[in-house]
C-alpha positions as CSV (number, residue, x, y, z in Angstrom):
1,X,4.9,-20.0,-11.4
2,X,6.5,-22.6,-8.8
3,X,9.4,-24.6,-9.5
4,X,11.9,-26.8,-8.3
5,X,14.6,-24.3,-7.7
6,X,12.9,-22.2,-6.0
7,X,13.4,-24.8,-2.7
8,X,16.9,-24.5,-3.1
9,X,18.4,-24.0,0.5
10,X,19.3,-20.0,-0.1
11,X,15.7,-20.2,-0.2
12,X,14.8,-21.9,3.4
13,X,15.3,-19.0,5.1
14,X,11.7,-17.6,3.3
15,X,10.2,-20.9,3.5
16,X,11.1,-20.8,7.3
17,X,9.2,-17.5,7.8
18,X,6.2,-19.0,5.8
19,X,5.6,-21.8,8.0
20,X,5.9,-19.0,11.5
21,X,3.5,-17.0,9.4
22,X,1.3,-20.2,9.1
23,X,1.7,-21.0,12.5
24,X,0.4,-17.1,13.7
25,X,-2.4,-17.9,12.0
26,X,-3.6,-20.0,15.0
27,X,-2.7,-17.4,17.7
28,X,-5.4,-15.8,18.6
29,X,-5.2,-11.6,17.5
30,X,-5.2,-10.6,21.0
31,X,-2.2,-12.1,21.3
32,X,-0.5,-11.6,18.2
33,X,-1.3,-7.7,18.8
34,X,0.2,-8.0,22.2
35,X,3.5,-9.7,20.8
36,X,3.5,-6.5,18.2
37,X,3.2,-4.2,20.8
38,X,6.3,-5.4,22.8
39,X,8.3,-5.1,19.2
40,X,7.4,-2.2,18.6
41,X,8.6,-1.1,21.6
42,X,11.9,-2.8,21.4
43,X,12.0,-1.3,18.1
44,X,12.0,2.2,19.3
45,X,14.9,1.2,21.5
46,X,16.9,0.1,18.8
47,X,18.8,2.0,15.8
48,X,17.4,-0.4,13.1
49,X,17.6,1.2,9.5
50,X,14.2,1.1,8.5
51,X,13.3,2.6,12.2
52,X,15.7,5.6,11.2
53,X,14.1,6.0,8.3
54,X,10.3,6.2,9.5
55,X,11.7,8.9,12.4
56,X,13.4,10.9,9.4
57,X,10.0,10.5,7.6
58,X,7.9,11.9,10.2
59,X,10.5,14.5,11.4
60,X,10.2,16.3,7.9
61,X,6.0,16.1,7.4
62,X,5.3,16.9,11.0
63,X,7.7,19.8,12.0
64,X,5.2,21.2,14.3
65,X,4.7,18.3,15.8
66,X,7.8,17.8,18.9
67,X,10.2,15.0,19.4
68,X,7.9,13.2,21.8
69,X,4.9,13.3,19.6
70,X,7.1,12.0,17.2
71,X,7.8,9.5,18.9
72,X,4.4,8.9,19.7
73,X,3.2,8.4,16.0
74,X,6.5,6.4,15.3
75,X,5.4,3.8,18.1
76,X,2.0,3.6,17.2
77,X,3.2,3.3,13.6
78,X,5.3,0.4,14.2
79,X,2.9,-1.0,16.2
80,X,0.0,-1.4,14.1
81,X,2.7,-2.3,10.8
82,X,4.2,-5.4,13.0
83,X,0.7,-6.3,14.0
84,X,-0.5,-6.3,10.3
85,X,2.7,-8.6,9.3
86,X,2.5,-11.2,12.1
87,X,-1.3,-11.4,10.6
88,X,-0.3,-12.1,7.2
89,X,-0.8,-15.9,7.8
90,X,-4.2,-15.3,7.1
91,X,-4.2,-13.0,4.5
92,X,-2.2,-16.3,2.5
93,X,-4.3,-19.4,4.2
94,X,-7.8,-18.2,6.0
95,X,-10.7,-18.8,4.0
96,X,-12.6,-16.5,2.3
97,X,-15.7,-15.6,4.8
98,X,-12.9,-15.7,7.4
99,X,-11.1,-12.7,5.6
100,X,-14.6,-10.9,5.3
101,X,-15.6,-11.1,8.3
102,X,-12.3,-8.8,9.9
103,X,-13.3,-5.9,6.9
104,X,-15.7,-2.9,7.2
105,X,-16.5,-1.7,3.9
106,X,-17.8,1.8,2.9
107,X,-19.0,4.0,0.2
108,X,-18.7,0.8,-2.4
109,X,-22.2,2.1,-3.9
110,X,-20.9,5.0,-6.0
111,X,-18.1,2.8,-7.3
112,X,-20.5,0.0,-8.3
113,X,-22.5,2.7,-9.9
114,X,-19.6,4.5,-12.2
115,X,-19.1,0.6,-13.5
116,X,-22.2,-0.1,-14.2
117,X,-22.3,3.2,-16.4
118,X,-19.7,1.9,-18.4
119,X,-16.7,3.8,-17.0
120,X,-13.2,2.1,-16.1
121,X,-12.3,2.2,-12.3
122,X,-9.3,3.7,-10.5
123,X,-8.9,3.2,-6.8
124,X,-6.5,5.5,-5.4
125,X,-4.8,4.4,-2.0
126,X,-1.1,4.7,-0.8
127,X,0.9,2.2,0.9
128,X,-0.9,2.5,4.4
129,X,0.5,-0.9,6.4
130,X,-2.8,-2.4,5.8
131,X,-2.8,-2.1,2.0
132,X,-2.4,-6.1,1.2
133,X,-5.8,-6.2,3.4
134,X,-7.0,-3.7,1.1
135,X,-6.0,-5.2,-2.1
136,X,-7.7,-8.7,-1.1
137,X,-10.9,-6.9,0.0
138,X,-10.8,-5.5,-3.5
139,X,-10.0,-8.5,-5.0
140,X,-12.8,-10.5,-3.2
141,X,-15.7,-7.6,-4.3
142,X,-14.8,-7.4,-8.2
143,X,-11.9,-8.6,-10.7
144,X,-8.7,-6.3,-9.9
145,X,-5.6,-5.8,-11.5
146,X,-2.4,-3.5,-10.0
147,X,1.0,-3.3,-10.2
148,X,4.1,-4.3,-8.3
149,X,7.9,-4.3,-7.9
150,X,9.3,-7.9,-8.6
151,X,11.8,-9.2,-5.8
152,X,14.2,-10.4,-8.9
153,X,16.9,-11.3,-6.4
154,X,14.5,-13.2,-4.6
155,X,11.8,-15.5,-6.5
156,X,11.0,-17.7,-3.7
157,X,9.4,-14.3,-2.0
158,X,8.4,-12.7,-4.9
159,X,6.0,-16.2,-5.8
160,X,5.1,-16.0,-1.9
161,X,3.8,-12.7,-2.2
162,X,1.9,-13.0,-5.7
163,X,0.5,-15.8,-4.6
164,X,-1.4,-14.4,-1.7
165,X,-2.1,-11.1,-3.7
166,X,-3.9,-13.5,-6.2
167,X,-5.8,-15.6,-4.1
168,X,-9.1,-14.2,-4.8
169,X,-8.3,-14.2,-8.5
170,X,-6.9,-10.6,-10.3
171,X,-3.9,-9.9,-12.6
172,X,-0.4,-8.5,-10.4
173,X,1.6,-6.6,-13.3
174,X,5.5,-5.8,-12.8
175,X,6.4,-1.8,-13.2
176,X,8.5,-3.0,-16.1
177,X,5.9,-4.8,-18.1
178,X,3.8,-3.5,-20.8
179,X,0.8,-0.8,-19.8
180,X,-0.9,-2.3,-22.9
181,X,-2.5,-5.7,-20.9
182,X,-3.2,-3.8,-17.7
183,X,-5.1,-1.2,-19.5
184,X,-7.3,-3.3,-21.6
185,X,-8.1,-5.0,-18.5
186,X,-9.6,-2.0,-16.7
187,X,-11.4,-1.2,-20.1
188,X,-13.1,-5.2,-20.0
189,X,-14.2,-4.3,-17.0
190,X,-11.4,-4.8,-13.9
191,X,-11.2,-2.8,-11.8
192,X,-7.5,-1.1,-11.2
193,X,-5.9,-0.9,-7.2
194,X,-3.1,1.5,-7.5
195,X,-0.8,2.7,-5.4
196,X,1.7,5.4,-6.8
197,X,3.3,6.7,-3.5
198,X,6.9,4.9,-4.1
199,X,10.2,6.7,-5.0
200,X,11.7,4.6,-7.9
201,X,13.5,7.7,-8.8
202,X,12.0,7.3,-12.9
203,X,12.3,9.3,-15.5
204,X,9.7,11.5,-16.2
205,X,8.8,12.2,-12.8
206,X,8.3,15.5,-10.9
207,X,9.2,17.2,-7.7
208,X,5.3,18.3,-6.1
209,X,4.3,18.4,-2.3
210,X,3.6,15.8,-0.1
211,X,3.1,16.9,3.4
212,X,5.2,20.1,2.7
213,X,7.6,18.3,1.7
214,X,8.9,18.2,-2.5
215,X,8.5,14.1,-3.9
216,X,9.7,12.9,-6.5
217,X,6.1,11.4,-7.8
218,X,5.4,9.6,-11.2
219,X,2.9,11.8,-13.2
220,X,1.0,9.0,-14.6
221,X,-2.5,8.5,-13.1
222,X,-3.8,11.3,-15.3
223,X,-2.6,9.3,-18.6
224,X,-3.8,5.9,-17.2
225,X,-7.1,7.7,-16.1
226,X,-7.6,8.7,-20.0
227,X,-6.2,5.4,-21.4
228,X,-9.0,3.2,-19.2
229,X,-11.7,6.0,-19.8
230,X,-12.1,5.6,-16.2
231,X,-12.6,7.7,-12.9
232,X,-10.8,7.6,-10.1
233,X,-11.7,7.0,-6.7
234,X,-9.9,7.6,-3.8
235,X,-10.3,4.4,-0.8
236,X,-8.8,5.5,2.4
237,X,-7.3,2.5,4.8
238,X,-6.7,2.2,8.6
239,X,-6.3,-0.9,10.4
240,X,-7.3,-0.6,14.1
241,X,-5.1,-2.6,16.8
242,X,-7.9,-2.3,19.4
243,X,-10.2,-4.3,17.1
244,X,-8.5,-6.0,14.5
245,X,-10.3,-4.8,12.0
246,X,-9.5,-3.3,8.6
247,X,-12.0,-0.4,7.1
248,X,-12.0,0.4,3.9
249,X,-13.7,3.5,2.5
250,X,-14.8,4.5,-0.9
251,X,-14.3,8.0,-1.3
252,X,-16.0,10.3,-3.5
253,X,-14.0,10.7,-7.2
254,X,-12.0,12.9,-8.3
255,X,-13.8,15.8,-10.9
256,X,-12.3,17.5,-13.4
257,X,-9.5,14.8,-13.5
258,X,-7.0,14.6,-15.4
259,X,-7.4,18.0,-16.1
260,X,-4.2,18.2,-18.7
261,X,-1.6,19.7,-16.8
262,X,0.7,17.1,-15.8
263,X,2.5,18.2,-12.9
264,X,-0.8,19.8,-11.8
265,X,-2.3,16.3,-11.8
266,X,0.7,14.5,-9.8
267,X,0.2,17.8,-7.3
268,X,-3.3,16.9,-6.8
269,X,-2.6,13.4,-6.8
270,X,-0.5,13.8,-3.6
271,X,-3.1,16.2,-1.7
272,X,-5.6,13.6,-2.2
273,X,-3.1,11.1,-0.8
274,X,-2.2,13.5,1.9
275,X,-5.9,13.9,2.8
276,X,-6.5,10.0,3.4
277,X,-3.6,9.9,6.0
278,X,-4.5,12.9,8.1
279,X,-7.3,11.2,10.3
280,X,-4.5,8.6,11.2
281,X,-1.2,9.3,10.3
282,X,0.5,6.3,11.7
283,X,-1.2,4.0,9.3
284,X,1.2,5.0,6.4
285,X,3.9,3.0,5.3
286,X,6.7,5.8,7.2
287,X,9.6,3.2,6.6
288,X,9.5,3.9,2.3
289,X,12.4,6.0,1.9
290,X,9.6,8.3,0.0
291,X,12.4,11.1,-0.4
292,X,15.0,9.6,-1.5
293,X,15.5,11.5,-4.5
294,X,16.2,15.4,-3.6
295,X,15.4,18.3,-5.6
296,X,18.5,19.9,-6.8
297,X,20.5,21.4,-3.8
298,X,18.2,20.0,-1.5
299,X,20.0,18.6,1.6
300,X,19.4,14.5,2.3
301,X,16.8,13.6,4.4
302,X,18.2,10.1,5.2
């Protein structure tokens, strides 16, 4: 909820950058994508932390790929993530039909069809850099719920950010809240966006592949998929700089899941995860530090 302190003047800084955002929202997308280009460029000349990061990233799930294709993906990366940001203007003030009209949907029919039998819905996407277009797409089809990290040092963002997540209506849970709400929710009738892909180094989670690579990964969509009595379905996301567009496609669900064996489930989890990237690698979210926790005697990868 607002309130008064949240204008305090540590806080202009934020409100600052959500009156430029408000103000990109008038540039035309040519233009905008054109401005993110140029970043991303200067980006790749830089040694920014985040652009370390996304290199270190890509240099351990692409070792066949060389430096320059790399660097390649990396650019392209950055390219499309800066153009999805400087965009975010109208994910929090376009209208409605406005929003609609930049989204190709596909492969919604099955979905609608496991709902209408009854059973409780799980979409299954990581954080591609197009994934707050996805979650508004959702939200603008069918009641949603998901969940999110709170910015706790920073409550000016963290309402700035739940309030254009909840635009369209839905229910934003924090990781540290109760699963009791969320999965009643699904149960009624919401459907569930979820996103599992983050390294919050918790306990309980397991070491399985990703790209090659061991991640630490939260073995807990098999126990909410039980909970909800729901199926899962997997929604692949790419946002295309030459159009401007955001697709979003439904993907078949996942049989036999959960199928009881935990770390099993979390391993299949991340193939399935691993599959939506593929076509278009450089839509992921490369600047998570997704290995940040190491498997014992592991060497760092940051």
């Amino acid at each position: 909820a607002f309130r008064a302190g949240l204008l305090a003047p540590r806080f202009w800084g934020i409100w600052a950058g959500w009156l430029v955002l408000w103000l990109l929202r008038f540039v035309p997308r040519r233009v905008r994508g054109m401005l993110a280009a140029a970043l991303a460029a200067f980006a790749m000349r830089g040694t920014a932390k985040r652009v370390r990061d996304a290199a270190a990233n890509l240099r351990v799930c692409f070792p066949e790929l060389d430096e320059a294709a790399r660097r390649t993906l990396l650019r392209r990366h950055l390219r499309i993530q800066l153009e999805v940001y400087l965009g975010f203007g109208e994910l929090m003030f376009a209208r409605r039909a406005r929003l609609q009209a930049r989204l190709d949907v596909h492969g919604l029919e099955e979905v609608e069809r496991a709902a209408r039998a009854g059973a409780g819905i799980i979409l299954l996407t990581p954080h591609t850099c197009a994934f707050e277009w996805a979650g508004q797409c959702v939200a603008m089809l069918h009641p949603v719920v998901s969940m999110a990290r709170l910015h706790e040092d920073n409550p000016a963002l963290d309402w700035m950010v739940n309030r254009m997540r909840l635009r369209f209506g839905g229910v934003v849970y924090g990781h540290q809240q109760s699963m009791v709400p969320l999965i009643k929710a699904v149960r009624g009738g919401h459907w569930m966006f979820y996103l599992p892909d983050e390294d919050r180094g918790s306990e309980g989670a397991v070491f399985v592949p990703f790209f090659g690579e061991p991640k630490l990964t939260i073995p807990s969509l098999g126990r909410l998929a039980v909970a909800c009595r729901a199926r899962v379905f997997p929604l692949q996301v790419r946002y295309s700089p030459e159009t401007g567009r955001t697709r979003l496609d439904f993907l078949a669900p996942l049989e036999d899941f959960p199928s009881g064996d935990r770390t099993g489930d979390a391993a299949r989890m991340n193939a399935v995860m691993e599959a939506l990237l593929r076509p278009d690698p450089a839509q992921y979210a490369w600047t998570q530090r997704i290995f940040r926790s190491r498997p014992p005697g592991a060497p760092p990868v940051y």
